[in-house]
N, CA and C atoms as an extended XYZ file, in Angstrom:
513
Properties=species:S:1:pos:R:3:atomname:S:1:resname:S:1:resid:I:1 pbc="F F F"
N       -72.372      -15.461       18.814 N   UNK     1
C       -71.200      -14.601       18.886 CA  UNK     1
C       -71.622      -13.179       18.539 C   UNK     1
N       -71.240      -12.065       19.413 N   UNK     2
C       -71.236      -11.285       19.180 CA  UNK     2
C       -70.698      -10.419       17.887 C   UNK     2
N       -71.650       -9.284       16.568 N   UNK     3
C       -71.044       -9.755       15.419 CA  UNK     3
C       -69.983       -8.729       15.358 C   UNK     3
N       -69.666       -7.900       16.414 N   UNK     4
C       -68.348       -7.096       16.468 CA  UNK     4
C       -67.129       -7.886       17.895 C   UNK     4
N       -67.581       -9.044       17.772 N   UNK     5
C       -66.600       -9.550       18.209 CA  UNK     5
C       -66.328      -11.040       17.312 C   UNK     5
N       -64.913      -11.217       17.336 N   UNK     6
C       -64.512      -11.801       16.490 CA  UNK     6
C       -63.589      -13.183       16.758 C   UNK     6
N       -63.534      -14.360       17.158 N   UNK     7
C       -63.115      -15.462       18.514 CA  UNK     7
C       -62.244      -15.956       17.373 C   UNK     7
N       -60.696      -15.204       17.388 N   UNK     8
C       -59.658      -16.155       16.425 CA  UNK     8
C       -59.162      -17.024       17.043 C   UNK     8
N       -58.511      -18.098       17.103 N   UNK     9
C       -58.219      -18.890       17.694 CA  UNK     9
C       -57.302      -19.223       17.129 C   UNK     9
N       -55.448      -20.027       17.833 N   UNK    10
C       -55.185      -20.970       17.118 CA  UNK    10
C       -55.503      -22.425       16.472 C   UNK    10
N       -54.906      -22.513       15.203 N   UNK    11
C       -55.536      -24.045       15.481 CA  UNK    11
C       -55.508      -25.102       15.710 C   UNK    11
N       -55.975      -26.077       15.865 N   UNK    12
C       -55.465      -27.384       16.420 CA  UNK    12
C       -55.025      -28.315       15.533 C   UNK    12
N       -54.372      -29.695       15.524 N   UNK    13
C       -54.107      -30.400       14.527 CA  UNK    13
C       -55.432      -31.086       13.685 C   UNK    13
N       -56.245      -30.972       14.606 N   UNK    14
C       -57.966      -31.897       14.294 CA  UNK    14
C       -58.763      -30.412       13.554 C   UNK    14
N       -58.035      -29.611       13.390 N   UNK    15
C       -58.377      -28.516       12.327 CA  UNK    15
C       -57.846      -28.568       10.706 C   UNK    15
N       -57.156      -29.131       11.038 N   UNK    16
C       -56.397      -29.663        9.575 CA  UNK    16
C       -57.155      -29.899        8.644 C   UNK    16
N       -57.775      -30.974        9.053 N   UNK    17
C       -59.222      -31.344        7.484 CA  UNK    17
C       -60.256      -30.438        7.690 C   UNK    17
N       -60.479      -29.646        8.345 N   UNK    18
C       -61.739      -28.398        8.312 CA  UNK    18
C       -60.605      -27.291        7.343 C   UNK    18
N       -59.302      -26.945        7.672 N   UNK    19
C       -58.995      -25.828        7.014 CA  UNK    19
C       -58.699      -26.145        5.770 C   UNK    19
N       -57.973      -27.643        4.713 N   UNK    20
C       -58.106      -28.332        3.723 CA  UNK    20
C       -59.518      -28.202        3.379 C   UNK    20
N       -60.748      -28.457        3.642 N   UNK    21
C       -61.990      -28.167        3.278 CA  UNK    21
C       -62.364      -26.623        2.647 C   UNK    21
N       -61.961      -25.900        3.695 N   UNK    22
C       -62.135      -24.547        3.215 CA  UNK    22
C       -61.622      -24.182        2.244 C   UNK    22
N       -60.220      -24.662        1.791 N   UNK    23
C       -59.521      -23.986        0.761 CA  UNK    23
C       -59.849      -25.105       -0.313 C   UNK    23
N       -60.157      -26.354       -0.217 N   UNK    24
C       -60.864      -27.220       -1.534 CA  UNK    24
C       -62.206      -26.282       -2.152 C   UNK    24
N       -62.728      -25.868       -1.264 N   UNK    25
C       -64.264      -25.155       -1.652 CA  UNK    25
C       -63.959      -23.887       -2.337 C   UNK    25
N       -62.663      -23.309       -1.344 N   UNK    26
C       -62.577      -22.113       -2.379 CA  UNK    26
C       -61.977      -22.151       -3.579 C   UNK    26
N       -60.755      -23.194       -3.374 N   UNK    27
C       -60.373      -23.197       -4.962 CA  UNK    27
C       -61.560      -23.730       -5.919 C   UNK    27
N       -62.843      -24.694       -5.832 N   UNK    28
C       -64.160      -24.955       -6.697 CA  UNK    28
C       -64.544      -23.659       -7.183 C   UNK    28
N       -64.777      -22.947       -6.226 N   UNK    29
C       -65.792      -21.505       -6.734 CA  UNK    29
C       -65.057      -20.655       -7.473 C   UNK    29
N       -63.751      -20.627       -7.380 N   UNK    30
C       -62.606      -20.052       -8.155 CA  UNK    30
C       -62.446      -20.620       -9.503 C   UNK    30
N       -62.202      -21.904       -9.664 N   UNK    31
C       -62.180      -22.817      -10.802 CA  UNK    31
C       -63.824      -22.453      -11.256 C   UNK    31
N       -64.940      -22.637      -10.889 N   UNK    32
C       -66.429      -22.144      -11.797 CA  UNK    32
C       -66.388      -20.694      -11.687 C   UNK    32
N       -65.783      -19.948      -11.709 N   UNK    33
C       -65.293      -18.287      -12.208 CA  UNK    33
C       -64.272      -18.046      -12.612 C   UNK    33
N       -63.824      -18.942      -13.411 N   UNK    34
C       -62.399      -19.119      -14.430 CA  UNK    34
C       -61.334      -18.279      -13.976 C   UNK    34
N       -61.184      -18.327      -12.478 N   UNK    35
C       -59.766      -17.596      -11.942 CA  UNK    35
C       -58.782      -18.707      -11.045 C   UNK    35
N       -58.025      -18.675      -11.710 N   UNK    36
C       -56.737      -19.838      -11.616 CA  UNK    36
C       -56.306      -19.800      -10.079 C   UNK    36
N       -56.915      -18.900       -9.387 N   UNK    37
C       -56.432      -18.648       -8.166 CA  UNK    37
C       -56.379      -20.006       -7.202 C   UNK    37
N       -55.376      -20.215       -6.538 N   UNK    38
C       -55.631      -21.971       -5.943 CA  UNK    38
C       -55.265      -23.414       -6.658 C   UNK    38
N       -55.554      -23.229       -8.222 N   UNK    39
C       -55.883      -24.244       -8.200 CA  UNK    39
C       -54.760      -25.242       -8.031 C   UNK    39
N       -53.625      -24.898       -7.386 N   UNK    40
C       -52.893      -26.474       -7.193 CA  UNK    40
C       -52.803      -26.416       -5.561 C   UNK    40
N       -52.922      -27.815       -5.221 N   UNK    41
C       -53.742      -28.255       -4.102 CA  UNK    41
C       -52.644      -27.390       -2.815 C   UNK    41
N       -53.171      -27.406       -1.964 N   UNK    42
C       -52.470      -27.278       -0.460 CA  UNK    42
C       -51.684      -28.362       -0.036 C   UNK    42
N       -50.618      -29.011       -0.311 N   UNK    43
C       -50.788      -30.251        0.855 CA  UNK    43
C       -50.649      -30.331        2.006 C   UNK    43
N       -51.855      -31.470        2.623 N   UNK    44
C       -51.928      -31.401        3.770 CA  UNK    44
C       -50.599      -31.042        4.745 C   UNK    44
N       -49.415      -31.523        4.335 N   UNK    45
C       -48.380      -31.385        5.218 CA  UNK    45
C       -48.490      -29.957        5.160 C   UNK    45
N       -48.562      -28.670        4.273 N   UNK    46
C       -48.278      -27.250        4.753 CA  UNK    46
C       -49.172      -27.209        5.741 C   UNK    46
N       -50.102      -27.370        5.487 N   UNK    47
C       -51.052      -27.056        6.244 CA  UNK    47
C       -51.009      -27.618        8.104 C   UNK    47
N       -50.594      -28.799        8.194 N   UNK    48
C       -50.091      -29.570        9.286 CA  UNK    48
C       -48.584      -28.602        9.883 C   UNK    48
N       -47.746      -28.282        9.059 N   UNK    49
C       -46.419      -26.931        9.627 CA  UNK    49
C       -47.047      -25.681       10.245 C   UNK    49
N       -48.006      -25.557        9.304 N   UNK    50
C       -48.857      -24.120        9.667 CA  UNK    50
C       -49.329      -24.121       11.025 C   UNK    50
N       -49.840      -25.125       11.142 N   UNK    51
C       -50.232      -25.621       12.835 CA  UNK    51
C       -49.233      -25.821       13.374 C   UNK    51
N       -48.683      -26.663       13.344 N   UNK    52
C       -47.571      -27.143       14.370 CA  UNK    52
C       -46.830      -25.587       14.650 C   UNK    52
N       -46.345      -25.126       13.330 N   UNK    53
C       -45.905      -23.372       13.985 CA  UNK    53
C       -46.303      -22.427       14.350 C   UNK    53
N       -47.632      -23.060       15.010 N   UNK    54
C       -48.651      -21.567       15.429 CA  UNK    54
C       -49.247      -20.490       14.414 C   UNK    54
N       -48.977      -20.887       13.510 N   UNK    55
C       -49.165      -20.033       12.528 CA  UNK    55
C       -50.495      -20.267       10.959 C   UNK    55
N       -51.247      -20.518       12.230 N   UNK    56
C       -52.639      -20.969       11.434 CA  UNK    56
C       -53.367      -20.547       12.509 C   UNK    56
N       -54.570      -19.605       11.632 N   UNK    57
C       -55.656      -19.575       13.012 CA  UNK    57
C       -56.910      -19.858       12.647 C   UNK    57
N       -58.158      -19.781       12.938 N   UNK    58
C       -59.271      -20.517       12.566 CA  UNK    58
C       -60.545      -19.488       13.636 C   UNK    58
N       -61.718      -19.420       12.569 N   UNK    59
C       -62.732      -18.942       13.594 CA  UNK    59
C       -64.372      -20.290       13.605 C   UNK    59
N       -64.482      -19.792       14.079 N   UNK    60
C       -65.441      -20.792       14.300 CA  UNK    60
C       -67.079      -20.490       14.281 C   UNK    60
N       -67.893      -21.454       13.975 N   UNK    61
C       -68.846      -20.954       14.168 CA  UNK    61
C       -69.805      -21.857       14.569 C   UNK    61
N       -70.119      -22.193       15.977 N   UNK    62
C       -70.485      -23.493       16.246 CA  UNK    62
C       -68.939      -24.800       16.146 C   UNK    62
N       -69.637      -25.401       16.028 N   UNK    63
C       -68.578      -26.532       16.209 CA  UNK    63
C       -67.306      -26.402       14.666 C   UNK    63
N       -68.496      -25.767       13.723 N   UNK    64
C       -67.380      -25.358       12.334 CA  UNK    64
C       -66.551      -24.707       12.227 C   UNK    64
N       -65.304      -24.845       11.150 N   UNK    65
C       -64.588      -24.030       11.403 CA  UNK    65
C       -64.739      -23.250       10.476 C   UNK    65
N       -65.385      -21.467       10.270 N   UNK    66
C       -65.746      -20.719        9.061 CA  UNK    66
C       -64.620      -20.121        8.542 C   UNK    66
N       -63.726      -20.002        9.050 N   UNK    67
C       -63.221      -18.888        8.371 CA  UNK    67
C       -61.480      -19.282        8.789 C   UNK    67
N       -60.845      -18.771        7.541 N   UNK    68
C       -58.818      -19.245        8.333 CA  UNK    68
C       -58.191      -17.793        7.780 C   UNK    68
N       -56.808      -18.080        8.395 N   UNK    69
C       -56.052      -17.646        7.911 CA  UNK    69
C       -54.333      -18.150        8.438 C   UNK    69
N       -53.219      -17.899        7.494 N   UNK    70
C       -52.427      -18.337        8.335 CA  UNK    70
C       -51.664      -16.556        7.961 C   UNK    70
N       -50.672      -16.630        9.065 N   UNK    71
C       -49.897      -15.314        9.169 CA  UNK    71
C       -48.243      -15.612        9.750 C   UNK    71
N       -47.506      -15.751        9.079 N   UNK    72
C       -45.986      -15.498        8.990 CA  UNK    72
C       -45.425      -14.051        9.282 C   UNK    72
N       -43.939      -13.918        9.892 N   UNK    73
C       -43.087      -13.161       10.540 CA  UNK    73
C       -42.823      -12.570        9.150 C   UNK    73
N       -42.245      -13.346        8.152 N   UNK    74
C       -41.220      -13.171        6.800 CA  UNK    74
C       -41.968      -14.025        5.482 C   UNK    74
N       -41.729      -13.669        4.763 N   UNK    75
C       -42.519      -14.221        3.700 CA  UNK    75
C       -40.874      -14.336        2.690 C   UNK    75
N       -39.911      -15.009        2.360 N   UNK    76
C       -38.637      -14.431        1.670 CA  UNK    76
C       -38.483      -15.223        0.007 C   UNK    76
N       -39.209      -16.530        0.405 N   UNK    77
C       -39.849      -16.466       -0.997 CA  UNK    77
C       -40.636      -15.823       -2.195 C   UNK    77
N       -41.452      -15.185       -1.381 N   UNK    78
C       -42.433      -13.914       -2.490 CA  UNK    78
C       -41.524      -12.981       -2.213 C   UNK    78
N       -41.045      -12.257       -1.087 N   UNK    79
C       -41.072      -10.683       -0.642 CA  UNK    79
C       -39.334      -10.713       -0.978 C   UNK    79
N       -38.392      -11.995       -0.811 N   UNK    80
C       -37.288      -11.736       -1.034 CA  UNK    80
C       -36.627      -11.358        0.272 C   UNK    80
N       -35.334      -10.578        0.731 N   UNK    81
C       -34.734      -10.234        1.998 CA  UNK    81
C       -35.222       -8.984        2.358 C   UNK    81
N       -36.741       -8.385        2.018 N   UNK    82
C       -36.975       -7.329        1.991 CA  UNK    82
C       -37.007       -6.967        4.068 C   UNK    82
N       -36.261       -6.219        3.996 N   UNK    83
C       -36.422       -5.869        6.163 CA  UNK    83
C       -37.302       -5.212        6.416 C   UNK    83
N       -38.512       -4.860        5.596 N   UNK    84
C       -39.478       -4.159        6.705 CA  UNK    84
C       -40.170       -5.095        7.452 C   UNK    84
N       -40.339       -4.426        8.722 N   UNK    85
C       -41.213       -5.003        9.922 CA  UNK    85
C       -42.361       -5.585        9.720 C   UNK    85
N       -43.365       -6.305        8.856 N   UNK    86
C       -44.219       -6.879        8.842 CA  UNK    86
C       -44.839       -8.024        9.078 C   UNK    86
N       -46.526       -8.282        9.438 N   UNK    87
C       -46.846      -10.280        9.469 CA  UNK    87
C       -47.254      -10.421        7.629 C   UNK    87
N       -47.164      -11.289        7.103 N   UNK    88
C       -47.532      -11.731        6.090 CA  UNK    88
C       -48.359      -12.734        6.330 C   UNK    88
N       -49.694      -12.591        4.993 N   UNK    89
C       -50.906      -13.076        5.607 CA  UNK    89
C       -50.859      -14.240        4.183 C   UNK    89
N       -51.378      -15.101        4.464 N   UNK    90
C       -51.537      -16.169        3.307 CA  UNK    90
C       -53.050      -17.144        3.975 C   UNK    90
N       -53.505      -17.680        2.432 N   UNK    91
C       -54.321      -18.782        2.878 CA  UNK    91
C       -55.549      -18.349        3.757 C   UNK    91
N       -55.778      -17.316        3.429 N   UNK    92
C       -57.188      -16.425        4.228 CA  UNK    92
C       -58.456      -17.274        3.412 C   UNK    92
N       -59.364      -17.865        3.755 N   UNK    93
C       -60.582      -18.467        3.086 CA  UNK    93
C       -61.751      -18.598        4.271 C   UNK    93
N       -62.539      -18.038        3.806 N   UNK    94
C       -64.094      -18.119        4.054 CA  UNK    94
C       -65.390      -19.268        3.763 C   UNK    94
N       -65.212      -20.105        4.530 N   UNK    95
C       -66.580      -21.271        3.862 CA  UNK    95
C       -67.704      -20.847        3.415 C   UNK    95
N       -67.665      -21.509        2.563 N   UNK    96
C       -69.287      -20.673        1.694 CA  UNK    96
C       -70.378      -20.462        2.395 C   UNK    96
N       -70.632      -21.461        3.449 N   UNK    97
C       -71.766      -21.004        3.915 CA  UNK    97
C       -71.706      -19.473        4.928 C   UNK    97
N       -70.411      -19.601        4.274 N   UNK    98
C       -70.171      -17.980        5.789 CA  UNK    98
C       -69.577      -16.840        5.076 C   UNK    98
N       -70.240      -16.864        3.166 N   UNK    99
C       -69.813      -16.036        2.848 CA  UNK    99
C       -71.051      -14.514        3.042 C   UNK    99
N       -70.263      -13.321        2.851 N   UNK   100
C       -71.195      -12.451        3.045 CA  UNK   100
C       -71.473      -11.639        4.637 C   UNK   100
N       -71.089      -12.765        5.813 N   UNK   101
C       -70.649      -12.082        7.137 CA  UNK   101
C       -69.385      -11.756        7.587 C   UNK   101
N       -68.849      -11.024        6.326 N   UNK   102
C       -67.446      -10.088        6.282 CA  UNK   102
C       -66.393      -10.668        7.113 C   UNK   102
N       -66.453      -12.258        7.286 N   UNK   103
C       -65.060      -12.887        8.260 CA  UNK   103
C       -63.602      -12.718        7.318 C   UNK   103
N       -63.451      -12.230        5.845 N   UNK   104
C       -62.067      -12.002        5.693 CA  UNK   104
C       -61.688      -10.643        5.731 C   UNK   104
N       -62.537       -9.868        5.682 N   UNK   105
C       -62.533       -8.154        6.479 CA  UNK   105
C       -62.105       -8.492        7.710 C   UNK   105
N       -63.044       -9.233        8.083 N   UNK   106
C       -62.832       -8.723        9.864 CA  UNK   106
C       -60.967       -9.599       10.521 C   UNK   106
N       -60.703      -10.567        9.435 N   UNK   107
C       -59.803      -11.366        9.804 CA  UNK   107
C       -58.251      -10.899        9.634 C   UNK   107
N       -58.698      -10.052        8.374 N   UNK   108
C       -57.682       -9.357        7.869 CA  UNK   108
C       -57.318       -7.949        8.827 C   UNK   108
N       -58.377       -7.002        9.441 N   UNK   109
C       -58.373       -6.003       11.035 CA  UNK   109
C       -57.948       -6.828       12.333 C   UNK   109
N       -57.922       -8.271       12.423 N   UNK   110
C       -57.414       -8.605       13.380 CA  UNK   110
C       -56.006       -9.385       13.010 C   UNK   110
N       -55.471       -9.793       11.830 N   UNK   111
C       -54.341       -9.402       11.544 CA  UNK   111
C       -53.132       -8.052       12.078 C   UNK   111
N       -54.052       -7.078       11.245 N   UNK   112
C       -53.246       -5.842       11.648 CA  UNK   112
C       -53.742       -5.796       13.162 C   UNK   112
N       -54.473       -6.240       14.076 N   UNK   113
C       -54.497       -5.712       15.455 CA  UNK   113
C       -52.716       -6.716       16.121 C   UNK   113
N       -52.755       -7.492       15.357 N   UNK   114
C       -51.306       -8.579       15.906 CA  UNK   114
C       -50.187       -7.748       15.379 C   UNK   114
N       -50.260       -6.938       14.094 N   UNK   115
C       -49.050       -6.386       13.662 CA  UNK   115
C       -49.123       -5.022       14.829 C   UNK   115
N       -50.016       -4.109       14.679 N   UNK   116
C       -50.227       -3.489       15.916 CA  UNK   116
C       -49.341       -3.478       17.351 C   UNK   116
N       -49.682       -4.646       17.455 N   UNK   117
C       -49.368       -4.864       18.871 CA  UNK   117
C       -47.665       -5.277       19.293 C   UNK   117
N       -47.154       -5.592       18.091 N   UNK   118
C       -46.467       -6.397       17.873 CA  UNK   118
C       -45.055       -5.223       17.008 C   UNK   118
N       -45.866       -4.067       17.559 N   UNK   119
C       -44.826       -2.688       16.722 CA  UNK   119
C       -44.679       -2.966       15.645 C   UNK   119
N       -45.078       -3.577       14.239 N   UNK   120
C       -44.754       -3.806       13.187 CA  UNK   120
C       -45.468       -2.662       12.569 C   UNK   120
N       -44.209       -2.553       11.035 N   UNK   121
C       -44.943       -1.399       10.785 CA  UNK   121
C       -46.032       -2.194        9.450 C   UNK   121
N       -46.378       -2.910        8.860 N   UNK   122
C       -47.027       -3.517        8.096 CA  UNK   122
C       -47.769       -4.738        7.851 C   UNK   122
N       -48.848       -4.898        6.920 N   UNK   123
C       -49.420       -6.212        6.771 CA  UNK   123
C       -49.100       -6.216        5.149 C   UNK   123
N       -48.853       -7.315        5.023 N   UNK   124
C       -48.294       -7.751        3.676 CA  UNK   124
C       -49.260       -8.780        3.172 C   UNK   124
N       -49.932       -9.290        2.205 N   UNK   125
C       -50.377      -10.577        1.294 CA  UNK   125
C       -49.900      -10.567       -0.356 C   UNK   125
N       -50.246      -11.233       -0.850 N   UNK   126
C       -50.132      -11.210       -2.569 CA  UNK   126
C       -51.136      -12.520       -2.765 C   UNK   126
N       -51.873      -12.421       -4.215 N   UNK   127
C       -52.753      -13.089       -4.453 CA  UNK   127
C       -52.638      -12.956       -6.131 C   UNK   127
N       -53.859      -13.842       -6.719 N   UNK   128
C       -53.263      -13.951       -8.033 CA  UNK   128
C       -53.651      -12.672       -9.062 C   UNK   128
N       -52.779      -12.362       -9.921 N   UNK   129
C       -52.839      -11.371      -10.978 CA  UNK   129
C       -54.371      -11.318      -11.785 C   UNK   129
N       -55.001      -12.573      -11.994 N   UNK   130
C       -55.985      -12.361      -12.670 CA  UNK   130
C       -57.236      -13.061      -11.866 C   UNK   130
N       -57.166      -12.355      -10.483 N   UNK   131
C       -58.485      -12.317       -9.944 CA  UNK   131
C       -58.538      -11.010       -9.207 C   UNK   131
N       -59.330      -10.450      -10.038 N   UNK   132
C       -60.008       -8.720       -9.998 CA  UNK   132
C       -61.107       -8.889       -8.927 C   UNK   132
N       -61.342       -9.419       -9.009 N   UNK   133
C       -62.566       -9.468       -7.188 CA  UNK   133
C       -61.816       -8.815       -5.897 C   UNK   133
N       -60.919      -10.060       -6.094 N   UNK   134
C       -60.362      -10.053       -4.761 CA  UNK   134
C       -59.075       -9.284       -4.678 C   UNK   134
N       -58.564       -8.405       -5.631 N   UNK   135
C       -57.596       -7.631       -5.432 CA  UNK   135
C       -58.289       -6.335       -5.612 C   UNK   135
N       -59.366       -5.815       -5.998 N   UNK   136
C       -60.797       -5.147       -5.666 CA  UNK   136
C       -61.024       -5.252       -3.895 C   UNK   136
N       -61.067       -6.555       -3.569 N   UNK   137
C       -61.087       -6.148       -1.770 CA  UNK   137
C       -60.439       -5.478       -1.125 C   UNK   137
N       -58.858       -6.345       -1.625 N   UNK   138
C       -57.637       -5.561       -1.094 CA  UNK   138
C       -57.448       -3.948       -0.760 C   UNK   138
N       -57.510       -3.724       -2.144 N   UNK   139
C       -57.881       -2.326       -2.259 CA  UNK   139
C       -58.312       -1.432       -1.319 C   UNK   139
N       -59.972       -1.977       -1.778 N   UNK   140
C       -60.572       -1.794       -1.046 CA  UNK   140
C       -60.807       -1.302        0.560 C   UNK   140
N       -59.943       -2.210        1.368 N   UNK   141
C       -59.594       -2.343        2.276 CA  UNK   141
C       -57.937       -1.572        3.221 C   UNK   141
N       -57.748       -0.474        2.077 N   UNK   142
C       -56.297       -0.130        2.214 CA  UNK   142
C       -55.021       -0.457        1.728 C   UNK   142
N       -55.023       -1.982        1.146 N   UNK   143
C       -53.966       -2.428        0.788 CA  UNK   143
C       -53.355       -1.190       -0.424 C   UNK   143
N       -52.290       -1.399       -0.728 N   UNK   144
C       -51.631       -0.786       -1.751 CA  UNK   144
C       -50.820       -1.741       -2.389 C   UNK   144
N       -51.504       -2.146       -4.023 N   UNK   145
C       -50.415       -2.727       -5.099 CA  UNK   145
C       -49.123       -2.410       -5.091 C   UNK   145
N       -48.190       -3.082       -4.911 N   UNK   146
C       -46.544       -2.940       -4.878 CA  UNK   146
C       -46.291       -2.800       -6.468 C   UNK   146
N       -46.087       -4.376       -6.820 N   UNK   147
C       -45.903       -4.592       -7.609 CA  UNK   147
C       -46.467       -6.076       -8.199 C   UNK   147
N       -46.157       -6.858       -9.531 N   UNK   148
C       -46.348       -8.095       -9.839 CA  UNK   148
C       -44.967       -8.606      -10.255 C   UNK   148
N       -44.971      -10.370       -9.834 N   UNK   149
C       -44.365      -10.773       -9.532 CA  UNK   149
C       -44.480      -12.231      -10.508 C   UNK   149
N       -43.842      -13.008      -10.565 N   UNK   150
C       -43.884      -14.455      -11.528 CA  UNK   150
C       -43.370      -15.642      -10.154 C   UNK   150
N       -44.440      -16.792       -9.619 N   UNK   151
C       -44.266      -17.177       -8.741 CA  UNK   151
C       -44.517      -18.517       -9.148 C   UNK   151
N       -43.590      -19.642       -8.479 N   UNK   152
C       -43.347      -21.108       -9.086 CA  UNK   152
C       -44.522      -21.637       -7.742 C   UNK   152
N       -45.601      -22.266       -8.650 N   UNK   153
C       -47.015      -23.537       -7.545 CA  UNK   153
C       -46.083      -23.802       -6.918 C   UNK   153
N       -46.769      -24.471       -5.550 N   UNK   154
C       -46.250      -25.734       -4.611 CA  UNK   154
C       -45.435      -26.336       -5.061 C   UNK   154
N       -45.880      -27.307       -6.219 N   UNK   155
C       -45.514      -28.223       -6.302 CA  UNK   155
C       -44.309      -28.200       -7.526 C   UNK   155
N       -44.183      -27.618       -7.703 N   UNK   156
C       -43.485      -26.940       -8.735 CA  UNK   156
C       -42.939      -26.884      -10.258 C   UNK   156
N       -44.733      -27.246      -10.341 N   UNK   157
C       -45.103      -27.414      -11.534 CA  UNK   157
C       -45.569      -26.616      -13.165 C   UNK   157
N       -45.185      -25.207      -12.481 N   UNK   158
C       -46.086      -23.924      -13.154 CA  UNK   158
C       -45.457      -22.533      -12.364 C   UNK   158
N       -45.792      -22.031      -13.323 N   UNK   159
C       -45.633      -20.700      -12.715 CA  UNK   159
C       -46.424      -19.885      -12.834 C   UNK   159
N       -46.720      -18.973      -12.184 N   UNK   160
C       -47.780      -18.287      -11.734 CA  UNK   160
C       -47.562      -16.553      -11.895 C   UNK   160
N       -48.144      -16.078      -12.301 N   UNK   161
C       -48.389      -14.226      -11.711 CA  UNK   161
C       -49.154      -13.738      -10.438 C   UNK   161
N       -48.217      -13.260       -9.538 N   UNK   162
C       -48.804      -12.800       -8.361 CA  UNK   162
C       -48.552      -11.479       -8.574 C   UNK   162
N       -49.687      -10.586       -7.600 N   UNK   163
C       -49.556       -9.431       -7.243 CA  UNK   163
C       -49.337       -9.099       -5.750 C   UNK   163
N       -48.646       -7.943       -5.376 N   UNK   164
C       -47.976       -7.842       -4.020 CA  UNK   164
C       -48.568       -7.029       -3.522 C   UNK   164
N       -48.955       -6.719       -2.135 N   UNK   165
C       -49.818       -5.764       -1.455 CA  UNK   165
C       -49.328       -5.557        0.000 C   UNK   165
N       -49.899       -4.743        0.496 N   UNK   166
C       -49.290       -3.675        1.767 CA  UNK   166
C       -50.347       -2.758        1.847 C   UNK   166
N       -50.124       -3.010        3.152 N   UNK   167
C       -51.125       -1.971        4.046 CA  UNK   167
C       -49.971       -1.625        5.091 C   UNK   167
N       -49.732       -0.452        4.916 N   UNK   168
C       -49.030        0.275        6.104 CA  UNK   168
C       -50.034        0.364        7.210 C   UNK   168
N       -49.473        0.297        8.364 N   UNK   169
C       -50.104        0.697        9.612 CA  UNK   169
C       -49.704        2.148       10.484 C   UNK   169
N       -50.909        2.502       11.149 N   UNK   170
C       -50.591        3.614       11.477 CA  UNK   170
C       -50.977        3.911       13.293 C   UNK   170
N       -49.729        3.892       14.022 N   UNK   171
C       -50.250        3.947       15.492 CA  UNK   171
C       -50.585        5.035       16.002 C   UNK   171
């Protein structure tokens, strides 16, 4: 693959246990760098909606699947009835062996190429309060801290501190 080209794909249902894989691995490396980020499980059923609603995509690399993300219209659980025009990005993970060839950079620019296209004026994520790495990417990358937020796990067992982010777009 060309390394400025980037083959997102939707994904299929037989992607399901490759994208569960990815996010088991990332919540490990998260849990051995004492950041709480993840750690209560995915269940497979989100992950199975995510597909079924188009709203999971997957890159590949060879027959593997390296890299995900899923991307929503509305997010109204975190974001509330907020009306700006944005996709909201969740569940972005990189397989380890594919860390380091910038697939959640590049995944997160082809995000905004869908909000882009799609006249929206924003890309939205939130991730956890006490992982400084990866809200260091964000950053990094344009996002802008909103605010923090107190957010109930899956399963709804805990509650959590999230932080909120935005990247305005600019046509």
């Amino acid at each position: 693959m060309d390394q400025d080209e980037l083959a997102v794909e939707t994904a299929r249902i037989e992607d399901v246990a490759s994208a569960k894989a990815l996010i088991d691995g990332a919540r490990e490396w998260l849990r051995s760098h004492g950041i709480d980020q993840w750690q209560d499980a995915v269940p497979n059923s989100v992950l199975v909606r995510d597909t079924e609603q188009g709203n999971l995509f997957v890159v590949r690399r060879g027959p593997e699947v390296a890299a995900m993300v899923t991307v929503y219209d509305s997010d109204p659980e975190v974001w509330g009835d907020d009306a700006t025009s944005a996709l909201y990005v969740h569940r972005l993970a990189v397989g380890q062996a594919h860390r380091g060839a910038q697939l959640g950079e590049r995944l997160l620019r082809w995000v905004e190429e869908q909000a882009l296209r799609r006249e929206l004026r924003a890309v939205r994520l939130d991730c956890a309060t006490d992982n400084p790495g990866l809200r260091r990417f964000y950053e990094q990358r344009g996002f802008r801290h909103l605010r923090d937020l107190t957010v109930t796990a899956p399963d709804g067992g805990r509650t959590l501190t999230s932080s909120l982010y935005e990247r305005l777009l600019v046509r």
